[in-house]
C-alpha positions, 0 to 999 in steps of 0.5 A: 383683347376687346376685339374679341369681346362680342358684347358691344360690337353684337348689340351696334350690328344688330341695332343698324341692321334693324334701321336698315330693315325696318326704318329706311325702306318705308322711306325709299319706298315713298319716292318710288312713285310720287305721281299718279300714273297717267294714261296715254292717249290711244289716238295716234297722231297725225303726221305729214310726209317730208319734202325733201327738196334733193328727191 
């Protein structure tokens, strides 16, 4: 029965655990945060009231 022959199926699980642990995170990593963060501004803005034509 070559299902229970561990040699291939071993070697194939061990080589895509490793591109899944040591490839694929730098790249996922990347667009993560492609832009720099930008500051708010801290001045509030100037609103005006509503006038509701009902009240």
């Amino acid at each position: 029965m070559p299902q229970l022959n561990p040699s291939p199926w071993f070697a194939i699980l061990l080589f895509s655990w490793l591109v899944f642990l040591i490839v694929i995170p730098p790249k996922v990593a990347a667009y993560t945060f492609p832009n720099e963060l930008t500051a708010q501004s801290t001045q509030t803005p100037v609103t005006e009231p509503w006038n509701w034509p009902w009240s």
